[in-house]
PDB file as gemmi writes it, atoms N, CA and C in Angstrom:
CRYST1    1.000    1.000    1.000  90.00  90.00  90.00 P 1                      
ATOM      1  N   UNK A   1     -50.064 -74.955  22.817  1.00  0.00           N  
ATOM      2  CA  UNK A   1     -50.249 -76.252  23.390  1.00  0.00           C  
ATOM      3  C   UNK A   1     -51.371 -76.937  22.642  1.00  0.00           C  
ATOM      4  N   UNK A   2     -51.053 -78.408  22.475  1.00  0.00           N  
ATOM      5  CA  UNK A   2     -52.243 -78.853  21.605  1.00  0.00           C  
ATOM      6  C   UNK A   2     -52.979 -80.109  22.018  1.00  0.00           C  
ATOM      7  N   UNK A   3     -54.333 -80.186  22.367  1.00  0.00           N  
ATOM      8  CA  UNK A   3     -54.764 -81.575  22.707  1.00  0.00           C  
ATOM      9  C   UNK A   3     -55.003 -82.388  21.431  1.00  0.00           C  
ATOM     10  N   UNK A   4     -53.866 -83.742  21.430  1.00  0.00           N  
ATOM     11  CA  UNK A   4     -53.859 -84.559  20.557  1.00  0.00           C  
ATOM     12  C   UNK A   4     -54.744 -85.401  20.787  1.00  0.00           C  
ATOM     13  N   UNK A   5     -55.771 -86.502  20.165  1.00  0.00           N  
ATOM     14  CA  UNK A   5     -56.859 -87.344  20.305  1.00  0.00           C  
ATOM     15  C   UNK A   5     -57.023 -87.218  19.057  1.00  0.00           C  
ATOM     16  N   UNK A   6     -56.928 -89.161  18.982  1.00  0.00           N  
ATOM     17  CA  UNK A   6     -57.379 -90.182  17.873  1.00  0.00           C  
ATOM     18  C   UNK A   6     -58.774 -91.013  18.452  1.00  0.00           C  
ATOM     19  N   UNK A   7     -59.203 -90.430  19.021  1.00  0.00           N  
ATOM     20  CA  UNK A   7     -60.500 -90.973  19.425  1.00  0.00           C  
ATOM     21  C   UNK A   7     -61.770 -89.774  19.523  1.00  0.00           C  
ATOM     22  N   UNK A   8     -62.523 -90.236  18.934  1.00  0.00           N  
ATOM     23  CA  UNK A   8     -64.327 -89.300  19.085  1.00  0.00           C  
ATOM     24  C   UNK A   8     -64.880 -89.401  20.280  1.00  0.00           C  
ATOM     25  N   UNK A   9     -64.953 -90.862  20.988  1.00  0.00           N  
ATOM     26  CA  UNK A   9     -66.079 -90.847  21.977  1.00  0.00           C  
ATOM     27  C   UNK A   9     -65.126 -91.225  23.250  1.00  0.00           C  
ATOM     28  N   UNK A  10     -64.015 -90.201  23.670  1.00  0.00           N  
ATOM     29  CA  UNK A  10     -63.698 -90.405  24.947  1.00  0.00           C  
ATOM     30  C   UNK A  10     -64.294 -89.607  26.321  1.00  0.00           C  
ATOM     31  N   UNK A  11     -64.113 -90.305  26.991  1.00  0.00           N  
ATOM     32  CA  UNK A  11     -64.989 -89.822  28.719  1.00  0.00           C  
ATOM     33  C   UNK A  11     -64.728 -88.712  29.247  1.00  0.00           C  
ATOM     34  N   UNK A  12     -65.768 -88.072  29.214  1.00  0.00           N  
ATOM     35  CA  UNK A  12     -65.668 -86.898  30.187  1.00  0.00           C  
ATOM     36  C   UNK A  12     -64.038 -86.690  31.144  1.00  0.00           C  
ATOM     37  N   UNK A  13     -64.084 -87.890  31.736  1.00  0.00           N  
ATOM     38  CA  UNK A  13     -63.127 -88.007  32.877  1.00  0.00           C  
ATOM     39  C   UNK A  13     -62.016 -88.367  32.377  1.00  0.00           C  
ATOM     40  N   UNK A  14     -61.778 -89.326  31.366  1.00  0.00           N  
ATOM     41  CA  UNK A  14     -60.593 -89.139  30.509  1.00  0.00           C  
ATOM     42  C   UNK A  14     -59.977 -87.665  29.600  1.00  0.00           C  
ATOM     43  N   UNK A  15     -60.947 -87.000  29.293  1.00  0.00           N  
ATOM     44  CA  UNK A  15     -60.505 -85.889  28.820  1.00  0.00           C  
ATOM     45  C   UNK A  15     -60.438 -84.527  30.020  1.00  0.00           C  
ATOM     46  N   UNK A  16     -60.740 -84.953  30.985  1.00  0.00           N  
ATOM     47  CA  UNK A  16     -60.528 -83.890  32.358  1.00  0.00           C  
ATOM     48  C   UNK A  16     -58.849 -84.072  32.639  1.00  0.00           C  
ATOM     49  N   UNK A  17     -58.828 -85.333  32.329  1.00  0.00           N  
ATOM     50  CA  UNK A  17     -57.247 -86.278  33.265  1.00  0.00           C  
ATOM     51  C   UNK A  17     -56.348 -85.706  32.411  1.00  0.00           C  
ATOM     52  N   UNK A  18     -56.629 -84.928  30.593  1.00  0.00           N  
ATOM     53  CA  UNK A  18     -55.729 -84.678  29.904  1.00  0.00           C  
ATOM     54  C   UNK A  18     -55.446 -84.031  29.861  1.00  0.00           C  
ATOM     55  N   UNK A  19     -56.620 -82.759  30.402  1.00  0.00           N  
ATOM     56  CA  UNK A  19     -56.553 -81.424  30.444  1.00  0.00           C  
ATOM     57  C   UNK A  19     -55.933 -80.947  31.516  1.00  0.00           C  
ATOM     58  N   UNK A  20     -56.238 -81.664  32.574  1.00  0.00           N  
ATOM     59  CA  UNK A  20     -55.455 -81.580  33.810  1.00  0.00           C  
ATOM     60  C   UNK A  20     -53.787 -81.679  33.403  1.00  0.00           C  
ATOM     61  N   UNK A  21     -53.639 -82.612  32.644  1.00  0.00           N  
ATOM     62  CA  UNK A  21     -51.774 -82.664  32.717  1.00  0.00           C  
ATOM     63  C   UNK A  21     -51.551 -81.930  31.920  1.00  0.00           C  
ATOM     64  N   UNK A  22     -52.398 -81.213  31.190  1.00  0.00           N  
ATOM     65  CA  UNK A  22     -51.670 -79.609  29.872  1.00  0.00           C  
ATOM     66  C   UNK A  22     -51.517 -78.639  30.540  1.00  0.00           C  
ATOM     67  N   UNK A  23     -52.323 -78.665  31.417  1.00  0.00           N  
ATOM     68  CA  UNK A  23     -53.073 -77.253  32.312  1.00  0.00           C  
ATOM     69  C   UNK A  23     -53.090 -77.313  33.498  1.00  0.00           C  
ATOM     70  N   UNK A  24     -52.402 -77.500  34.128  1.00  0.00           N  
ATOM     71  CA  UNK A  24     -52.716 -78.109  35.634  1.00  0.00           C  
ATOM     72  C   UNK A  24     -52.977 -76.921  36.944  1.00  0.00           C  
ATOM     73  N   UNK A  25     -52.949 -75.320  35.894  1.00  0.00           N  
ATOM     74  CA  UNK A  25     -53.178 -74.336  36.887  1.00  0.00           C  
ATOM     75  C   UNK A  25     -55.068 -74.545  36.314  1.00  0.00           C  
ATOM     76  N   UNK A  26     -55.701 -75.053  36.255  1.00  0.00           N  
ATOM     77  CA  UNK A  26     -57.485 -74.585  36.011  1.00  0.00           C  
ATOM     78  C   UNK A  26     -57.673 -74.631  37.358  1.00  0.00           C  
ATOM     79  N   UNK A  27     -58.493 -74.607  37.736  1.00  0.00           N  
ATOM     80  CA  UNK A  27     -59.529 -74.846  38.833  1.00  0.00           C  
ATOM     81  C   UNK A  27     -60.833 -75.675  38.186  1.00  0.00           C  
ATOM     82  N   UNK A  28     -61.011 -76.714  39.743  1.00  0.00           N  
ATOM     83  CA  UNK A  28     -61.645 -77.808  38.854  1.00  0.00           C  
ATOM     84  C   UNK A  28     -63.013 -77.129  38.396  1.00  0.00           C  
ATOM     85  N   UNK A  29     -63.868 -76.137  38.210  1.00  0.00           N  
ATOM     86  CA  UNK A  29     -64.546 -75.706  37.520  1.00  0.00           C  
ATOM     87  C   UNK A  29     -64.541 -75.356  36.163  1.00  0.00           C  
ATOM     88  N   UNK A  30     -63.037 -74.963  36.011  1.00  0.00           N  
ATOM     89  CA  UNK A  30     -62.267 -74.576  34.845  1.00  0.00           C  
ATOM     90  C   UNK A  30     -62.160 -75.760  34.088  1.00  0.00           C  
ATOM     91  N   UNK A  31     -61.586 -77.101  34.707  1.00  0.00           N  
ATOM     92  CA  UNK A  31     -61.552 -78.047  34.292  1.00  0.00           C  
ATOM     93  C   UNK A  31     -62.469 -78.729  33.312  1.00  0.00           C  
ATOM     94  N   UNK A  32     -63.716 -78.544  34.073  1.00  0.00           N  
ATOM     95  CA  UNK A  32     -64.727 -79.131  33.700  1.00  0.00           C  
ATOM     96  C   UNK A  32     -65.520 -78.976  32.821  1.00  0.00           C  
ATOM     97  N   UNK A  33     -65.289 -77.655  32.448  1.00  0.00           N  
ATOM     98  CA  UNK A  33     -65.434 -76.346  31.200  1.00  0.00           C  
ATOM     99  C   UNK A  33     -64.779 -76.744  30.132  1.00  0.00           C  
ATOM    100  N   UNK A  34     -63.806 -77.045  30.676  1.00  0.00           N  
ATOM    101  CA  UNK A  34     -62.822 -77.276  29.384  1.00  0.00           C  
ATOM    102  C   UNK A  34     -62.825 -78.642  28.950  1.00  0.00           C  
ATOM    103  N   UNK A  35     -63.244 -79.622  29.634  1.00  0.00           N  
ATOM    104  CA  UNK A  35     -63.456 -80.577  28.804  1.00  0.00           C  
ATOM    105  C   UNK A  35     -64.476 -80.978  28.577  1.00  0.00           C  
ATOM    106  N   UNK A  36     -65.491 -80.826  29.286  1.00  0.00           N  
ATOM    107  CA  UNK A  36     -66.852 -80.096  28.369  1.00  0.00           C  
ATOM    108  C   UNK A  36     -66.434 -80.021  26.485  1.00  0.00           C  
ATOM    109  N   UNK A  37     -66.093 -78.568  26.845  1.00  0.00           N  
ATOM    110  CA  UNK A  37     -65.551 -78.023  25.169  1.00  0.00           C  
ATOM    111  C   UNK A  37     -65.117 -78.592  24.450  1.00  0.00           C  
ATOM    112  N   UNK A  38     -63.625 -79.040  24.754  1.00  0.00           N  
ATOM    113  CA  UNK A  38     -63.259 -80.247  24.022  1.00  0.00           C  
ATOM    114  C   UNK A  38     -63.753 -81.469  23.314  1.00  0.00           C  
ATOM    115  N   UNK A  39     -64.896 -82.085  24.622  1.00  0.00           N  
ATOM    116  CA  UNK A  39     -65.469 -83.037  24.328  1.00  0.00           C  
ATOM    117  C   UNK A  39     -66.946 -82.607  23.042  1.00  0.00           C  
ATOM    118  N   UNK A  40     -67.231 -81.654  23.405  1.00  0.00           N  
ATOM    119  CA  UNK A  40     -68.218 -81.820  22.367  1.00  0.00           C  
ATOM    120  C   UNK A  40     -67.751 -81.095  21.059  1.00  0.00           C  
ATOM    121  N   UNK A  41     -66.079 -80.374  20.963  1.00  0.00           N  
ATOM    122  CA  UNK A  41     -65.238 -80.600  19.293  1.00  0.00           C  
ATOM    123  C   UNK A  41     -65.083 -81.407  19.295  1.00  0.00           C  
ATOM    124  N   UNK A  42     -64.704 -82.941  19.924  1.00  0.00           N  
ATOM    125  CA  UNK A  42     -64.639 -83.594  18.848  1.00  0.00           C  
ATOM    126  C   UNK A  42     -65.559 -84.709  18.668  1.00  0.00           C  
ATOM    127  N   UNK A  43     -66.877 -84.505  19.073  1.00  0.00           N  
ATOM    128  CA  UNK A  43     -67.803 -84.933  18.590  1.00  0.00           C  
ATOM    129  C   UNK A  43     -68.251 -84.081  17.651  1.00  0.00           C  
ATOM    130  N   UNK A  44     -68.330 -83.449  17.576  1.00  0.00           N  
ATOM    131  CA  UNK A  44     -68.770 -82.579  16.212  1.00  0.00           C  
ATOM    132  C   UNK A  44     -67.620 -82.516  14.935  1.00  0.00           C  
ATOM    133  N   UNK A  45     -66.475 -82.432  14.998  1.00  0.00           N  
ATOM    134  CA  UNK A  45     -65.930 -81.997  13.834  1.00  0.00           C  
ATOM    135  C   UNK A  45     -64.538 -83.015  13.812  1.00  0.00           C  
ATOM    136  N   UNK A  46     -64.541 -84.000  14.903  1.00  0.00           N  
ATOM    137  CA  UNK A  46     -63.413 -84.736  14.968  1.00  0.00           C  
ATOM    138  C   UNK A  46     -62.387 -84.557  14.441  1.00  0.00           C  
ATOM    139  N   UNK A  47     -61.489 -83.357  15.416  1.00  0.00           N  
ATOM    140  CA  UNK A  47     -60.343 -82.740  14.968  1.00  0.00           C  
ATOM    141  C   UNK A  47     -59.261 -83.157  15.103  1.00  0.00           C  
ATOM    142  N   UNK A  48     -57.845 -83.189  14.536  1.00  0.00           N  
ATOM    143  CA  UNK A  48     -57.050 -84.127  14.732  1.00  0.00           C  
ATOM    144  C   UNK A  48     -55.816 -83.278  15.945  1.00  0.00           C  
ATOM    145  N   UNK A  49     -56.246 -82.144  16.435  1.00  0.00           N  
ATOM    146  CA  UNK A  49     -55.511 -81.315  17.321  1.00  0.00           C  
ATOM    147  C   UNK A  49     -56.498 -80.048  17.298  1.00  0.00           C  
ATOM    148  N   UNK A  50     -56.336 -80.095  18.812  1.00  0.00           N  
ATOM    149  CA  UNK A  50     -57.102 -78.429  18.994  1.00  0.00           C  
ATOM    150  C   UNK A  50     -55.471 -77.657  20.272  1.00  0.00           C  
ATOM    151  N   UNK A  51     -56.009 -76.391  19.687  1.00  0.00           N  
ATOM    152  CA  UNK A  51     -55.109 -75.728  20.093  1.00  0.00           C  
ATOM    153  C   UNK A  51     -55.180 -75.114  21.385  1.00  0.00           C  
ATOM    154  N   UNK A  52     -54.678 -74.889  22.442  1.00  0.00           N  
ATOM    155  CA  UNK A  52     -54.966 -74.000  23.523  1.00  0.00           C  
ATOM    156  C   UNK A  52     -53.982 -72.859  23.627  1.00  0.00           C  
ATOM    157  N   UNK A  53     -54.313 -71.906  23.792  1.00  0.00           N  
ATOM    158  CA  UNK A  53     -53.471 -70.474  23.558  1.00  0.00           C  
ATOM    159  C   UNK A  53     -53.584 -69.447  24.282  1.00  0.00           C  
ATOM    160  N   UNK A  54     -53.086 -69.072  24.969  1.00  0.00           N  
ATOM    161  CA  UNK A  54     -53.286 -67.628  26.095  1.00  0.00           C  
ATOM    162  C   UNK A  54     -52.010 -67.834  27.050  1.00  0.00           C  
ATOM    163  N   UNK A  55     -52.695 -66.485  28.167  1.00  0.00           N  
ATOM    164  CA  UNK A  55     -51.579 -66.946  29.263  1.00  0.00           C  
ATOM    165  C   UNK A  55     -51.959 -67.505  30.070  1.00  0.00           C  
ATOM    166  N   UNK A  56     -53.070 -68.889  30.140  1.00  0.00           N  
ATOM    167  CA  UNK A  56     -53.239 -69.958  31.061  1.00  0.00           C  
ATOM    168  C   UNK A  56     -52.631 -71.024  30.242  1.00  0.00           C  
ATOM    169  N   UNK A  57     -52.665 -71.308  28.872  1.00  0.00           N  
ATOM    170  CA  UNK A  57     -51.613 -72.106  28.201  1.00  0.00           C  
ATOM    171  C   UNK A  57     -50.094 -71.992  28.209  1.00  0.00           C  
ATOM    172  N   UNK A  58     -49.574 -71.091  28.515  1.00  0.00           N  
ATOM    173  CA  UNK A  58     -48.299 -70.711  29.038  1.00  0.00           C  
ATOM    174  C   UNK A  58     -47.766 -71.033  30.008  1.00  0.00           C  
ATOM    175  N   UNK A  59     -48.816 -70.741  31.160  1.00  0.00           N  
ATOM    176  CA  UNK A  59     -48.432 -70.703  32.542  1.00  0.00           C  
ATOM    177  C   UNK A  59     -48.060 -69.732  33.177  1.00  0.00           C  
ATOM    178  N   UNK A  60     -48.607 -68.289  32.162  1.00  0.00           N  
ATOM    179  CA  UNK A  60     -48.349 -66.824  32.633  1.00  0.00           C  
ATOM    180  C   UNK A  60     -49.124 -66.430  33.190  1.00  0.00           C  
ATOM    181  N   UNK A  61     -50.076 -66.716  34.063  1.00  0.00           N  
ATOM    182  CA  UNK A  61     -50.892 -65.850  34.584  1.00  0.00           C  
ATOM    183  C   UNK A  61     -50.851 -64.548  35.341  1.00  0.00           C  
ATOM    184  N   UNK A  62     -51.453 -63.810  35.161  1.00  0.00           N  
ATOM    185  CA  UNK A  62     -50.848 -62.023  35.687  1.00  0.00           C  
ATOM    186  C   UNK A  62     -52.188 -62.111  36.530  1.00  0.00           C  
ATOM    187  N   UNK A  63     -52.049 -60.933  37.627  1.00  0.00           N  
ATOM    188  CA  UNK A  63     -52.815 -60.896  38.990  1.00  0.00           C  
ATOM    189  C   UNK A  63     -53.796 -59.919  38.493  1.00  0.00           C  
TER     190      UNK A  63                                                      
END                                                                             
């Protein structure tokens, strides 16, 4: 799964809202983590796709 963004300086809350519709199993702590992260790749290295990969990118989660 890949978060696409042509923009450097988007909002916290805009990049929660994106992560939310890739990922919609996080928990909003998880959430917030994660776009956290996001947000400060692409202030730093302004990437033209970052990748998300596991089994929360799937939607496999095991107990």
């Amino acid at each position: 799964m890949a978060l696409v963004t042509d923009q450097t300086s988007v909002s916290l809350r805009d990049l929660e809202d994106r992560v939310c519709s890739l990922l919609p199993r996080l928990c909003p702590a998880e959430l917030a983590d994660m776009a956290r992260i996001v947000g400060t790749l692409l202030r730093a290295f302004q990437p033209e796709r970052i990748y998300v990969f596991g089994s929360r990118a799937r939607h496999a989660l095991s107990p």
